[in-house]
C-alpha positions as CSV (number, residue, x, y, z in Angstrom):
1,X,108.6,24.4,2.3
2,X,108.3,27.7,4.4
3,X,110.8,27.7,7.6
4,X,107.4,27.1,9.7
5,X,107.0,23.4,11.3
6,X,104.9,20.6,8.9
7,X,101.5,20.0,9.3
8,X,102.4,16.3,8.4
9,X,105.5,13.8,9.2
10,X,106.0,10.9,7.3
11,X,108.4,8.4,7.7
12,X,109.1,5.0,6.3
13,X,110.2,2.2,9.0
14,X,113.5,0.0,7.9
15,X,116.1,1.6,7.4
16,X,114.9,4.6,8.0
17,X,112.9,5.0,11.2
18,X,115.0,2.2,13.3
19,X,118.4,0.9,13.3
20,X,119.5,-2.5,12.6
21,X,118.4,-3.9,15.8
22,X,114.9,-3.2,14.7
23,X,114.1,-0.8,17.6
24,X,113.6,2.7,18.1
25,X,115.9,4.5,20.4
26,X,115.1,6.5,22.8
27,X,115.7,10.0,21.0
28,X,113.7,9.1,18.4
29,X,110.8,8.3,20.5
30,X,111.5,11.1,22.3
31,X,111.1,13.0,18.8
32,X,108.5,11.5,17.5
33,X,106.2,12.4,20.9
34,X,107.3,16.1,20.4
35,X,105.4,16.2,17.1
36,X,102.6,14.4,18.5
37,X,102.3,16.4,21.3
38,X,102.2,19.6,19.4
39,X,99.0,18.3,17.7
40,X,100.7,17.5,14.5
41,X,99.8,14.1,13.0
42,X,103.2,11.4,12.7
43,X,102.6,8.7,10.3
44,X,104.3,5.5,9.0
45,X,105.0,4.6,5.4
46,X,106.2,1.6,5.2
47,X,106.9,-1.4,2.6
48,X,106.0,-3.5,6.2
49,X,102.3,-5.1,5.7
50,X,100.0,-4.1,8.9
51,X,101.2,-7.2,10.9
52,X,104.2,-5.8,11.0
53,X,103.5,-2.8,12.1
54,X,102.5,-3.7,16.3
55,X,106.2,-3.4,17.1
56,X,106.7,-0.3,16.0
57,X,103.9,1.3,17.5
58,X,105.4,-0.3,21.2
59,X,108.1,1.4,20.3
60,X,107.2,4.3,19.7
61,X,104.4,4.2,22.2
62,X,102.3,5.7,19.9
63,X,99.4,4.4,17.4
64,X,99.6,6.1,14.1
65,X,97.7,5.5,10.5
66,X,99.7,4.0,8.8
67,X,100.6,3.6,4.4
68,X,101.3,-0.2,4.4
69,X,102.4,-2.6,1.7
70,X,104.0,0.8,-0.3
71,X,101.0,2.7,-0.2
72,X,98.8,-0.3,-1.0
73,X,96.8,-0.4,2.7
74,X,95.9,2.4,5.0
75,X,95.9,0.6,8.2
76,X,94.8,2.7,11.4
77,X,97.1,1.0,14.3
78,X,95.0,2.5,17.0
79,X,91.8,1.3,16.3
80,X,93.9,-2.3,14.5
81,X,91.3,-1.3,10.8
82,X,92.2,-1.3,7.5
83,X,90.7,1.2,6.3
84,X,91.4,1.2,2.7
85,X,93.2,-1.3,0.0
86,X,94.3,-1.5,-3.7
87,X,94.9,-4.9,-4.7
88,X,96.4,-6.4,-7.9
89,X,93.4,-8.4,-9.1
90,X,93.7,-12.4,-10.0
91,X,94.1,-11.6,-13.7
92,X,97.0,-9.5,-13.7
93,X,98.1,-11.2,-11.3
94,X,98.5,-14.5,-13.3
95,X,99.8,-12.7,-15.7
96,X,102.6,-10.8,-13.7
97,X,103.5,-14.5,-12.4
98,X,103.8,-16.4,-16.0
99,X,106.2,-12.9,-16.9
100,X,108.4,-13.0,-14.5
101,X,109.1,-16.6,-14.4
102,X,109.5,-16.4,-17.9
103,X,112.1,-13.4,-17.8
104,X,113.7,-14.9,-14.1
105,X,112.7,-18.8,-14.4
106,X,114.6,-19.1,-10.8
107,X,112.7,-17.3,-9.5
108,X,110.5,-17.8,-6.1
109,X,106.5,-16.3,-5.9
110,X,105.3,-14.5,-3.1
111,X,101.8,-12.8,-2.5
112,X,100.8,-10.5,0.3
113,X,97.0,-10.3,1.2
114,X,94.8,-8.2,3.7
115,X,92.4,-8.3,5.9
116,X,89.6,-6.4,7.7
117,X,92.7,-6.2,10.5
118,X,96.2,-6.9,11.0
119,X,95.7,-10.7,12.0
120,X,92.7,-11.6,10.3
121,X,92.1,-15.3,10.7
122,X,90.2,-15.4,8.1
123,X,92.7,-14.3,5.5
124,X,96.0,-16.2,4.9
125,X,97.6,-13.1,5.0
126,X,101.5,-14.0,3.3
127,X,101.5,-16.9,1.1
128,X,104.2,-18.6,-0.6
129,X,105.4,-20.7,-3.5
130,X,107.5,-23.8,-2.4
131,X,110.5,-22.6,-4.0
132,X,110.4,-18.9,-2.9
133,X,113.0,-18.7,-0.3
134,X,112.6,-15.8,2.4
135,X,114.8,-12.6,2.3
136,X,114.0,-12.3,6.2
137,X,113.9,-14.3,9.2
138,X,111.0,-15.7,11.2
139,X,108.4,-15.5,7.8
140,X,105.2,-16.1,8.3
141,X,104.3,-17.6,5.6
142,X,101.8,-20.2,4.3
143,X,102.8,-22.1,1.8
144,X,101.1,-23.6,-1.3
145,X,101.3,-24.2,-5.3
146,X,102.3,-21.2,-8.1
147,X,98.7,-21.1,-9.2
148,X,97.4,-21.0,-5.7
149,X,99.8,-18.3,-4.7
150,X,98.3,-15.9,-7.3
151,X,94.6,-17.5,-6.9
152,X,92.9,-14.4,-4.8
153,X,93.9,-10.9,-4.8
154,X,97.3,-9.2,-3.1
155,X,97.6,-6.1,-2.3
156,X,101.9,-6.9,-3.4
157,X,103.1,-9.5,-5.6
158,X,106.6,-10.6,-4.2
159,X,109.4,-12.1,-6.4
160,X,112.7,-13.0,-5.0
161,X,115.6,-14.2,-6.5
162,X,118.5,-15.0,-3.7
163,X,122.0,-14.0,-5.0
164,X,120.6,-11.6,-7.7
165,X,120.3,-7.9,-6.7
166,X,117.2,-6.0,-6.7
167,X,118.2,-3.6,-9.5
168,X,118.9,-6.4,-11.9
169,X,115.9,-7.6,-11.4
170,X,114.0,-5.1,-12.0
171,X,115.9,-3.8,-15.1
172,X,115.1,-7.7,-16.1
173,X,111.2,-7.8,-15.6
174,X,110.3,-4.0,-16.2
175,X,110.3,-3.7,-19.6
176,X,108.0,-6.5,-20.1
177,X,105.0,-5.4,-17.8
178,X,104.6,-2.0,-19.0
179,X,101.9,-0.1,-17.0
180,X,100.2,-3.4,-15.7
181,X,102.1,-3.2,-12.4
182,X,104.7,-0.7,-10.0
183,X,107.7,-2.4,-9.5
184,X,110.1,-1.5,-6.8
185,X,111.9,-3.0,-4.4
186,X,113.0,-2.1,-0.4
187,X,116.2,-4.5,-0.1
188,X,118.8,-5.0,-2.4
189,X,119.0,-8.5,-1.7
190,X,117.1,-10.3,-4.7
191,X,113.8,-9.3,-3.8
192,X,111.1,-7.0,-5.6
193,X,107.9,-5.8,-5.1
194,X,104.9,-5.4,-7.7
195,X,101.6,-3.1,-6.5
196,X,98.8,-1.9,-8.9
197,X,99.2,0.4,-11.2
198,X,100.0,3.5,-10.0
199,X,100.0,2.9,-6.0
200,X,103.5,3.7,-4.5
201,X,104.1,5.1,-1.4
202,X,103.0,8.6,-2.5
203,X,99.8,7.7,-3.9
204,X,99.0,6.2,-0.2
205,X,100.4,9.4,1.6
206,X,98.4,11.3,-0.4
207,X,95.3,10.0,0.8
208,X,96.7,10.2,4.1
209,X,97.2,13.7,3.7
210,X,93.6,14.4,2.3
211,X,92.0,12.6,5.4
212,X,93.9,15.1,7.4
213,X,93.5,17.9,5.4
214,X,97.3,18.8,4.7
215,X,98.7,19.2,1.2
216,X,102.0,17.6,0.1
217,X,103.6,21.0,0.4
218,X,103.0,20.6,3.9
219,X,104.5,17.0,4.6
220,X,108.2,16.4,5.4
221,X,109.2,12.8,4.4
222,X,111.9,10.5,5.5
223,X,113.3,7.6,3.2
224,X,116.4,5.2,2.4
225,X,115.7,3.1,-0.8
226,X,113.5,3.3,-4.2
227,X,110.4,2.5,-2.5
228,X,110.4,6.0,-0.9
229,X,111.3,7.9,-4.0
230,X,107.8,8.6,-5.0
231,X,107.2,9.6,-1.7
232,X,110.3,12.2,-1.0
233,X,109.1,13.2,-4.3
234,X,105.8,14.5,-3.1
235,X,106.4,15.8,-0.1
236,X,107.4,19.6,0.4
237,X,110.6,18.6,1.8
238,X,111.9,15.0,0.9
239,X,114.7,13.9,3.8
240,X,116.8,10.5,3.0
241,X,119.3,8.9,5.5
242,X,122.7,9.0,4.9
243,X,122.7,5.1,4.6
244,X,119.9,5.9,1.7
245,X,120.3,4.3,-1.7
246,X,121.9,6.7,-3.8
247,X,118.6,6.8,-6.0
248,X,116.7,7.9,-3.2
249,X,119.6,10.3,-1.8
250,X,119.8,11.9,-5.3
251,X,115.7,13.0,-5.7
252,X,116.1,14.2,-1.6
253,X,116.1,17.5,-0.8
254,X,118.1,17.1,2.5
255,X,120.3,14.1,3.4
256,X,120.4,13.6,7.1
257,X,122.2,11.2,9.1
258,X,121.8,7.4,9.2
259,X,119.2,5.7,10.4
260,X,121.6,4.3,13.5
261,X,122.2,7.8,14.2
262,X,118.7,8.9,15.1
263,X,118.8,11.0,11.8
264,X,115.0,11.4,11.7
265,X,115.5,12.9,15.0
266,X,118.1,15.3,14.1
267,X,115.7,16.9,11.7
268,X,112.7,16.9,13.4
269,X,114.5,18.4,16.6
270,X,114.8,21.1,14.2
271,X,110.9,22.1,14.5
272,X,110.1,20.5,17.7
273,X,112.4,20.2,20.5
């Protein structure tokens, strides 16, 4: 990337954007309005589906598209549309469930669905099998049978195993699903992620970008775990936190400091301050 400011700032949410308190401080919304201000477009890029996604616009005080469900949606918070989505389709679906319980019988289903919005009524939005036990608090779920879970399209397929780590998983299930699916996960705490083939993070900024008219030469890109790789792989100039996993730390081209230390802001600070 030249030394001259981005055209496009990209950041994912957990880990990355906020601290453990789920908020975001004060410097980094003070960052974060810089960039906007200078006419330069701030974006989210997140594993977060858009429901999630109202309290971090409060706290930012700022409405920005948004790459949801790791690059599956394009959700614009201002105007509350989806504007786009890439769903796994009943089919593959079925199939990825019968694989994995095969390869990780323990294992609890999860799907996430969209919307026209971020609460569409009509859409059960996160539903559940009954023995799929949540890796966070407050779910939202809806719960109903295996079949059911997988019975209409999802933009994410969710698998969660509680006291088996993410990687194991995935070096588990993997091999078995070929190019039917991305896997990846966004905690190591027994829970992965499956998205059609080919839609990551990257793929979602990348329509972003082309909305906006930047290229990914243009784009700086914060992450902290394997979800973001394809991302801080794309953009001109990749930036992990130092509390990153070391996957996503090692494909980086900057590592700045955690995510409780305003590290996005340290970098951005750089180009606007």
């Amino acid at each position: 990337m030249s030394p001259d400011r981005p055209s496009l700032v990209a950041s994912d949410v957990d880990g990355t954007l906020i601290g453990e308190d789920e908020r975001v401080s004060a410097r980094t919304r003070d960052a974060v309005a810089s960039v906007v201000a200078s006419g330069t477009p701030f974006v989210l890029a997140t594993g977060r589906p858009p429901r999630w996604i109202h309290p971090v616009v409060e706290g930012l005080g700022y409405a920005p598209l948004a790459v949801c469900a790791n690059g599956a949606v394009i959700y614009d918070s201002d105007s509350d549309r989806v504007l786009s989505a890439e769903t796994l389709d009943v089919d593959t679906l079925t199939w990825l469930s019968a694989i994995a319980l095969d390869v990780l019988p323990s294992a609890g289903l999860a799907a996430e669905r969209v919307g026209v919005s971020a609460h569409d009524a009509a859409t059960p939005q996160f539903v559940s099998s009954p023995g799929y036990q949540h890796a966070w608090l407050n779910p939202d779920n809806t719960e109903m049978s295996e079949d059911e879970v997988v019975a209409a399209p999802a933009v994410k397929l969710l698998i969660r195993v509680p006291g088996m780590s993410s990687q194991a998983m995935v070096d588990a299930l993997a091999p078995h699903i070929g190019g039917r699916a991305d896997v990846t996960f966004s905690t190591d705490n027994g829970l992965i992620e499956l998205s059609a083939s080919g839609i990551t993070k990257a793929s979602g900024l990348a329509l972003v970008a082309e909305r906006l008219g930047v290229t990914a030469s243009q784009i700086v890109a914060f992450g902290d775990m394997p979800n973001d790789i394809p991302m801080l792989n794309l953009a001109g100039r990749g930036v992990a936190v130092e509390n990153a996993h070391p996957d996503a730390k090692a494909v980086a081209d900057e590592v700045t400091a955690t995510n409780w230390d305003d590290g996005v802001a340290k970098v951005l600070e750089r180009w606007w301050s």
